[in-house]
C-alpha positions as CSV (number, residue, x, y, z in Angstrom):
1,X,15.1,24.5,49.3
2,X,18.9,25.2,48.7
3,X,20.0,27.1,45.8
4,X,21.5,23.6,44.6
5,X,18.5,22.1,44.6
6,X,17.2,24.3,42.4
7,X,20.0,23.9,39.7
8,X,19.5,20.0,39.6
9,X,15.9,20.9,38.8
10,X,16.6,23.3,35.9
11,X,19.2,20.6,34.5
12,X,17.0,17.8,34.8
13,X,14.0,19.9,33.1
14,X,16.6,20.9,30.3
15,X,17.9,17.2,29.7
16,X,13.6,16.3,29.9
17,X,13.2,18.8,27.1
18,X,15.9,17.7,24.7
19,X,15.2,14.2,25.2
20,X,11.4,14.9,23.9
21,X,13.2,17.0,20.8
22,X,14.9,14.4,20.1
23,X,12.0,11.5,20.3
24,X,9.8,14.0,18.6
25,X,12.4,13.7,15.8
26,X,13.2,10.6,15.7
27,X,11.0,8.6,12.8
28,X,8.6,5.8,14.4
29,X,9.3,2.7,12.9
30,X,5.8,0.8,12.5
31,X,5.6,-2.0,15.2
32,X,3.9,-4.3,12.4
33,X,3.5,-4.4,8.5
34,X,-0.2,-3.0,7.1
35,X,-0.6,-0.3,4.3
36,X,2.6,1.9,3.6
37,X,1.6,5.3,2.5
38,X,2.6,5.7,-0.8
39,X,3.2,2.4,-1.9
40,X,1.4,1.5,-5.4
41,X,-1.5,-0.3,-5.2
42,X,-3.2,-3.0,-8.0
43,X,-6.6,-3.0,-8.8
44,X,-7.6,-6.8,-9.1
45,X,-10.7,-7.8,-10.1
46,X,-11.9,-10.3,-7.3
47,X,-15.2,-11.8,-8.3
48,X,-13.5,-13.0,-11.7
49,X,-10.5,-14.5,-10.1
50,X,-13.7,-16.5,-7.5
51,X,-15.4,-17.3,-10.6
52,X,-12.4,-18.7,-11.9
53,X,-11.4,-20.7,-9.0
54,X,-14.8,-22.2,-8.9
55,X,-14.7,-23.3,-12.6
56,X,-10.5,-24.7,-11.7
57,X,-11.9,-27.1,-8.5
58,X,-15.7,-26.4,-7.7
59,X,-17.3,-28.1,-10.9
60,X,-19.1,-31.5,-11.6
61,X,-16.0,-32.0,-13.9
62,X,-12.9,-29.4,-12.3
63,X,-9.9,-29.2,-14.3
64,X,-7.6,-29.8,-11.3
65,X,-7.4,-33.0,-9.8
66,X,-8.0,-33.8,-5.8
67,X,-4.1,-34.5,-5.0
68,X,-3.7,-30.8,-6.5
69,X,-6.4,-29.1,-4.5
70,X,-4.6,-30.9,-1.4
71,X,-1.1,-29.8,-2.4
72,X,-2.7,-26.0,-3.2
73,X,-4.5,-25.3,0.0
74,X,-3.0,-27.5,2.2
75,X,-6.5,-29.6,3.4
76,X,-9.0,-31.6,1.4
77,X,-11.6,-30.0,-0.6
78,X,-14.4,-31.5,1.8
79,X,-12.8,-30.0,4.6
80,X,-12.5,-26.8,2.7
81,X,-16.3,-26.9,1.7
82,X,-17.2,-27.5,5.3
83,X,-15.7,-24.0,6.5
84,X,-17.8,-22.2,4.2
């Protein structure tokens, strides 16, 4: 091994080494949405807003029609009671 040999290797190491301070540095930006620490959350109260959509389109007499269902959801309600 030649003494310049051994001065590429310390160079490359030291390049190696900054380039990891650097990365370690750098923020990671999230490669897809989810939950963002710190953002507010809402407290929704879920088995009244089922409830409610039962009583809008699930009753003997619903207070929405068919055509709005359709337009809503995007697929008949038979189709929709099928799946569940």
């Amino acid at each position: 091994m030649s003494m310049f040999e051994t001065a590429a290797t310390y160079s490359n190491d030291d390049e190696i080494i900054a380039t990891v301070a650097v990365l370690i540095q750098t923020p990671q930006k999230r490669p897809w949405g989810g939950s963002v620490p710190g953002h507010k959350t809402y407290k929704r109260d879920r088995l009244a807003a089922d409830w409610q959509l039962n009583q809008d389109y699930f009753v003997e007499r619903p207070l929405y029609s068919e055509e709005h269902f359709r337009r809503r959801f995007r697929m008949r309600r038979k189709l929709f009671l099928r799946m569940g």
